[in-house]
N, C-alpha and C positions, 0 to 999 in steps of 0.2 A: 673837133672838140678836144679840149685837154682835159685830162682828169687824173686824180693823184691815185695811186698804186694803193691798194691794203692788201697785206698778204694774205692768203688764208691757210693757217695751217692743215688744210685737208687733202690728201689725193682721192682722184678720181679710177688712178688705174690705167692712167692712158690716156684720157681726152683731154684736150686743151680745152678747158670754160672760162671765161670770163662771165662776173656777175655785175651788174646794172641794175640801178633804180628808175621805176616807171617813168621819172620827167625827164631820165637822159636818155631811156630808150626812146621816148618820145620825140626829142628832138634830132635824134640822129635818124629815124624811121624806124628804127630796129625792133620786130618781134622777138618773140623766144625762141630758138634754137636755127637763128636767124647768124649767120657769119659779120664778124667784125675784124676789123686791121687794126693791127695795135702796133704802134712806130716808137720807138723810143732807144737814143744815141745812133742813129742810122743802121737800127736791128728791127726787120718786121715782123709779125707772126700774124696768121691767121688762128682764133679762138671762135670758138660755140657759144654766144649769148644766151644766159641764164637773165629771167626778169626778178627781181625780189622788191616786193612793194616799202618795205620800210629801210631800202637803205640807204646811205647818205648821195646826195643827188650828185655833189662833187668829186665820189671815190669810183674805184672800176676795183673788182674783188677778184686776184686771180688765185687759181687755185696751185699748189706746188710745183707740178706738172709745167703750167704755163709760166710760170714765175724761172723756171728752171731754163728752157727753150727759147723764153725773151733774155733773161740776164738781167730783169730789175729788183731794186729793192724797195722795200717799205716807203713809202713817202714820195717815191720819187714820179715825177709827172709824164705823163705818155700822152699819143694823138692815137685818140678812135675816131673808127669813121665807118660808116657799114659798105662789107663786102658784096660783090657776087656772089653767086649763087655756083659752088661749082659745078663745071662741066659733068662731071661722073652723075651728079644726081639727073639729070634726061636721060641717060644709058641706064640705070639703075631700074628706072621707069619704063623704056622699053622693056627690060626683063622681066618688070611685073607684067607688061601686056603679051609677053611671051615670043617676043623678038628674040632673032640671033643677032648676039655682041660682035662685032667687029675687032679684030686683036687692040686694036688703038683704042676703044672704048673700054676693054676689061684694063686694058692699062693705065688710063687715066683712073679707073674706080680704084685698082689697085693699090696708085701711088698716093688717090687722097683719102685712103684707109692709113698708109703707113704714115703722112703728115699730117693726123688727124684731122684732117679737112674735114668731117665725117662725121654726124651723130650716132650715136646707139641705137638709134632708131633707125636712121638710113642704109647702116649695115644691118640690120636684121631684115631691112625690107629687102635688101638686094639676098640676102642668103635664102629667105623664105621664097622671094621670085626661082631660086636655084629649085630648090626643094620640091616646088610645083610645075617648075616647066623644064629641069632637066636641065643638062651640059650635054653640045654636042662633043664628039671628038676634037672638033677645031678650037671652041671656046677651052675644052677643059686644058688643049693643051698650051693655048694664050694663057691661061689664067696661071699656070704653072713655069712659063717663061717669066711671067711678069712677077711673081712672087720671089722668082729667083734673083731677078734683075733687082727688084727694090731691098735687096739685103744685102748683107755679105757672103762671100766666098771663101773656101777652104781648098790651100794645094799642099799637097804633101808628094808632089814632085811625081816620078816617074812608076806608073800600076805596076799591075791591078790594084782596084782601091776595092777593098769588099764592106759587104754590108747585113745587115740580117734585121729585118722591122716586123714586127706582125700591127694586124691589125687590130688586136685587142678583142677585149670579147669575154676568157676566161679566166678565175681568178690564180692565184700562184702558177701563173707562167712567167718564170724566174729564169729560162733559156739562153737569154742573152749573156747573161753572168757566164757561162758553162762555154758558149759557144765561141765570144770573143777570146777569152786565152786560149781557147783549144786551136783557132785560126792564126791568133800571134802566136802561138808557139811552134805552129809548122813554119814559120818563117812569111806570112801573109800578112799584108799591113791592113788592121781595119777596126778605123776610130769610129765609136759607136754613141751617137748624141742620143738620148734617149727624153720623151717626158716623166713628170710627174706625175701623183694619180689625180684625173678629174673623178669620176665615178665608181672607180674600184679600189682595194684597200690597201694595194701598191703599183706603184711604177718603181719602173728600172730605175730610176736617180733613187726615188726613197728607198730601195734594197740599196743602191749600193752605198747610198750614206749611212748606213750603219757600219760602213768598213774603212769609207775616206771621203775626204771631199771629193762634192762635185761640180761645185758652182765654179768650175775651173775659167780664165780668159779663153783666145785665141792662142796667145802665144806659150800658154802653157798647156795648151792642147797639143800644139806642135811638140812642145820639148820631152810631154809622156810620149808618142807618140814614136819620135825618133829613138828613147831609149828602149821602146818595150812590144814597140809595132802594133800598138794599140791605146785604146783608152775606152772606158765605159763614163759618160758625162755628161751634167744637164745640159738641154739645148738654148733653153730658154730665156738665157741674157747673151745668147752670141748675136743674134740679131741676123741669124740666118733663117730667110725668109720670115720677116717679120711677121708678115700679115696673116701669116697663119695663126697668131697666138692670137692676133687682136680678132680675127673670125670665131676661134674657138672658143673665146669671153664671151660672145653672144650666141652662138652655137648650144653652150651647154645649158641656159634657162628656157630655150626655146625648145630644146627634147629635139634637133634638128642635125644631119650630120652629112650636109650635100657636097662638101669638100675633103671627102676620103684620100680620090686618087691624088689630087694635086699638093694636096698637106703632106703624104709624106714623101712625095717624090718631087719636089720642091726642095725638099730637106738632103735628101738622097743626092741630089743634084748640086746642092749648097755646099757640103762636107766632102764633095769631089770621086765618089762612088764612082764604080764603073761595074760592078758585077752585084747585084744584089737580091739576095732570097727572101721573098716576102709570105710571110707564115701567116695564113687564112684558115684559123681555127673554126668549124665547122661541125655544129651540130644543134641540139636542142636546146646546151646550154651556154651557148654561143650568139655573139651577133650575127653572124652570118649563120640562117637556121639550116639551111638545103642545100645540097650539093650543085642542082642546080644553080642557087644565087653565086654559091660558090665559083664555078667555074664562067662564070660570067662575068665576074669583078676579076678574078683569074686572068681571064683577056682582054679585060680593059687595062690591067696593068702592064704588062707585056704591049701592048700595042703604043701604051704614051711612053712607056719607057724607052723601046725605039725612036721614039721622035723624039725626045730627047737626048740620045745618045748612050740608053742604058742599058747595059743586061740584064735581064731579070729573069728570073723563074718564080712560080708560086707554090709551094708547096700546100695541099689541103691537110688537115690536121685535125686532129680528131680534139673534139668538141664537146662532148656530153655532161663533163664533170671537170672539177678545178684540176691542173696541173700539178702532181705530186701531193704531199698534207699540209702543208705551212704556209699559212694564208694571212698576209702583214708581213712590212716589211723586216723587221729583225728574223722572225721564224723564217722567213723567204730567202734569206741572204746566208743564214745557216745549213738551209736545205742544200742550196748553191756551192758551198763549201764543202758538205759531206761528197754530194757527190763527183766533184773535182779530186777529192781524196779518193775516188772508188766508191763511194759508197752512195747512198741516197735513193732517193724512189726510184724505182724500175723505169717507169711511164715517163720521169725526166730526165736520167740519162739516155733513152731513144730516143725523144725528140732531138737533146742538143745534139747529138751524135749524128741522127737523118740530115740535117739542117747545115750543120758543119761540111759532112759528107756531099752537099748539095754544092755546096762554094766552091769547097775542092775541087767538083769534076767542071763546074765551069770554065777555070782558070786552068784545064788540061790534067788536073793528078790523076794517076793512074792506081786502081785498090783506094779509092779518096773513105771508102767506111774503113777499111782498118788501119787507115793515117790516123783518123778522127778518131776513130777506139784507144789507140797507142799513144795519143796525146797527152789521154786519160792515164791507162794502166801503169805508164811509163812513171808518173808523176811530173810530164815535162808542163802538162795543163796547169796544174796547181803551182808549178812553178813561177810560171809566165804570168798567173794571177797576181801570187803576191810581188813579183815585180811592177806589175799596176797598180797596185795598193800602195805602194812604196812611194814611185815615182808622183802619183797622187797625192800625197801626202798622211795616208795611215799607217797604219801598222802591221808590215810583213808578216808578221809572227802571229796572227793574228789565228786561233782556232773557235770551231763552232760552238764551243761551250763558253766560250769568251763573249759574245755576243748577248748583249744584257732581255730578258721577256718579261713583260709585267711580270710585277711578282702577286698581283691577282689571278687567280685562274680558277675555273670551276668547269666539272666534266656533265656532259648532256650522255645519258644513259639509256638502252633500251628497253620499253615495257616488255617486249615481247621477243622470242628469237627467230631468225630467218635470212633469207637472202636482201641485200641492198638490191629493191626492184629500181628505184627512183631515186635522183638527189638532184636538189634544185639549188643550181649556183649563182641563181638571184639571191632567193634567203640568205646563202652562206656568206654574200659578198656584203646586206644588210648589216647580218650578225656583228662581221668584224670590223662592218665603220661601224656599229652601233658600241662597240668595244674599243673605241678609238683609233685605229687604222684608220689614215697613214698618218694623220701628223705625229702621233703618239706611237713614237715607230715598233715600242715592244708589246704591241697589241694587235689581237689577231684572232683566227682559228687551226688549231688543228685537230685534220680529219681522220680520225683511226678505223673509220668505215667508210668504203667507194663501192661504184658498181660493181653487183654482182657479189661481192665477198659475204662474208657469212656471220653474224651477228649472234652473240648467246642472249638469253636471256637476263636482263641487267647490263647488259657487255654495253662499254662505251664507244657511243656514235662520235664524239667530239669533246675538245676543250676547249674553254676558251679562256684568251688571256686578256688581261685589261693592266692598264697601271695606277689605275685611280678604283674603289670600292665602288661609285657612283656608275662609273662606265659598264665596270663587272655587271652590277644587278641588272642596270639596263639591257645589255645584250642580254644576261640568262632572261629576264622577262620577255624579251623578243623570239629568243627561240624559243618558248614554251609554247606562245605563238602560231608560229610560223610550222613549225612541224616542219625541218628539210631534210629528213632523209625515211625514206620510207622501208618498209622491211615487208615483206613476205616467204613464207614456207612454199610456196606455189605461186606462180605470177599469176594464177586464173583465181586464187585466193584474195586479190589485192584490185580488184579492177576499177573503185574509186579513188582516183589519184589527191582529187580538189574536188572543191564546192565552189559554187556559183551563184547567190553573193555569197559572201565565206563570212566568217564568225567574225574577224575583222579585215579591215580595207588595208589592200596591199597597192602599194603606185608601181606603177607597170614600169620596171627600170630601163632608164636610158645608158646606155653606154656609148662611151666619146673615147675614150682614153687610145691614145695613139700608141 
């Protein structure tokens, strides 16, 4: 059947749709989110039929996505005709009935996720199958070849390649900032693709664009790279291991996250890694709660890392409360700076410093903590930063009181004086999206009270910062709320932490953020 092109100016985000009225679904057989072949100048594509009862019975409606992938334009006439059904969807189906996938089967599902062969629906049922029946070893490490295989590759020629990922979890962990110059500046090469924030109120790309771009190509990944033996940059339009972004798009409304190990060692593998510390934050206010769960994902990464040809080690890390005070990304990227200077929270120059110190002894340094200290004190770290800044395209000169913070702010206070028994880095991560964090990048929290310190009467537990009045009120009315930091003169003083149901309904946070 022929039918003429309407564009539609709408994206989808990814999915190839074609839209169809009820008498040409009709004739061609086609239900709704049924596959169709669209031919036109001897260019094919396969799209997702969408049904719409009033539209014109001679048009096929694509959407920008599809219109982009075929190459047609307005008016002009194409052959539909209904597709198969593809192969991936029976493997897909096995996995809901709780089969092991066969390598050639997660590859097929793979490649018709990355060619959007796929609906929203059919990858949610294959993640959800994950979810409930598990990855063995074999599948998880198919599933990680194949991810690798259907993207692009990164070489920066002759190692070690180093690498440092955590798994997320806690807020203002800003480590990467610290750790990637302190490794290019001992003369160590290691480009560092980072995400965005899903769930929390920075990622590494939103910290480090408040200092330079990061929506860098391939080839100008290389070109920082070769001048500065590193880079800090988003991942997300290199189209390394694609299929990770497009899992994570249905991942994060489903509360679901059965692709840990192979999402970032996929990526790890992508970017040409060869020694990588993967930081497994650890504790109550953490995704990973137990030491136990901890050293268990511990050794499932180490063990696929091997089969892939990786080194890794995992560092556990302490978990209980956010990383350092500045929480969003401008206060997070200044935090990052002070202590490249020497200076900054205690709590974040030992991380980046253990973490550093970790890579180094992989790769043979000998004394690899006082390389990593001397990185610092020397000034060669902060150096080798803003030569990243530079070659990225910011501005070297760039100091922490330069870095712009809402110019709303308003301080949460204490009724009462005492020791910080509790602080819940749920709320805290609420507060500062509810203050606009991350898109709104000078918006945030910081924390002038953590565990254990000691609070006066009146003494302030937090700021928060907002760049709109709107955003401001809304977070302080949240944390009036929420109550997240708790105080006692005696922890046997304090022994109702929460309520159950509580005065209002809190949603149990999901965290994704890679």
């Amino acid at each position: 059947m022929e039918l003429i092109v309407e564009v539609l100016m709408i994206t989808t985000g990814g999915s190839r749709i074609a839209i169809l009225s009820e008498q040409s679904a009709n004739l061609l057989g086609v239900h709704s989110s049924d596959r169709i072949k669209i031919t036109c100048n001897n260019q094919e594509m396969i799209a997702i039929a969408n049904i719409a009862a009033h539209f014109p019975q001679n048009r096929i409606g694509l959407y920008e996505e599809t219109v982009a992938a075929l190459g047609v334009k307005e008016d002009e006439k194409v052959k539909v005709q209904l597709a198969p059904l593809p192969e991936s969807l029976f493997n897909i189906r096995a996995k809901l009935h709780g089969e092991r996938l066969l390598e050639k089967d997660i590859m097929a599902i793979v490649k018709d996720v990355v060619e959007r062969h796929l609906s929203t629906v059919e990858i949610a049922a294959f993640l959800t199958a994950l979810s409930i029946h598990g990855l063995s070893t074999g599948e998880t490490e198919a599933l990680s070849r194949a991810m690798i295989s259907t993207g692009k590759t990164l070489s920066f020629g002759k190692g070690p390649i180093l690498d440092k990922h955590s798994v997320g979890g806690i807020p203002g962990d800003k480590t990467s900032m610290i750790v990637v110059p302190i490794v290019a500046a001992a003369g160590f090469t290691i480009p560092k693709t980072s995400s965005r924030a899903i769930t929390s109120p920075a990622g590494t790309a939103d910290r480090v664009e408040t200092l330079c771009p990061v929506n860098l190509s391939i080839n100008e990944i290389k070109n920082v790279v070769a001048k500065t033996n590193g880079c800090l940059v988003w991942g997300g339009s290199l189209e390394l291991a694609p299929a990770d972004d497009l899992f994570i798009q249905v991942e994060y409304p489903l509360g679901i996250d059965p692709m840990l190990l192979p999402s970032i060692l996929s990526k790890k593998k992508a970017i040409g890694a060869t020694h990588v510390v993967i930081d497994i934050p650890t504790g109550m206010g953490a995704k990973i709660k137990t030491r136990t769960e901890a050293y268990a994902l511990a050794s499932d990464f180490v063990d696929l890392g091997k089969r892939l040809g990786l080194n890794i080690q995992c560092a556990l890390t302490y978990g209980d409360q956010p990383l350092g005070c500045g929480i969003g990304p401008a206060l997070e990227a200044k935090e990052a700076l002070m202590t490249l200077m020497g200076g900054g929270p205690p709590d974040l120059r030992e991380k980046a410093v253990s973490l550093s110190s970790m890579l180094f002894e992989m790769v043979g340094v000998e004394n690899s903590r006082a390389m990593a200290e001397d990185m610092i004190d020397s000034g060669k770290a902060m150096k080798k930063m803003r030569e990243i800044i530079a070659a990225q395209g910011g501005n070297p000169a760039v100091k922490p009181e330069d870095l712009p913070v809402g110019h709303e702010s308003a301080v949460m206070r204490s009724e009462l004086a005492g020791k910080v028994l509790w602080l819940s880095t749920d709320d805290i991560v609420r507060i500062a999206r509810e203050a606009g964090a991350p898109k709104e990048k000078g918006a945030g929290v910081v924390l002038h009270a953590k565990l254990g310190g000691t609070v006066h009467k009146n003494g302030v537990l937090f700021e928060i910062y907002a760049e709109r009045s709107s955003k401001l009120a809304s977070a302080l009315e949240l944390a009036g709320q929420l109550s997240p930091i708790v105080l006692s003169k005696k922890p046997e003083e304090k022994m109702i932490l929460d309520r159950i149901p509580e005065k209002i309904t809190r949603e149990k946070t999901f965290m994704l953020d890679r």
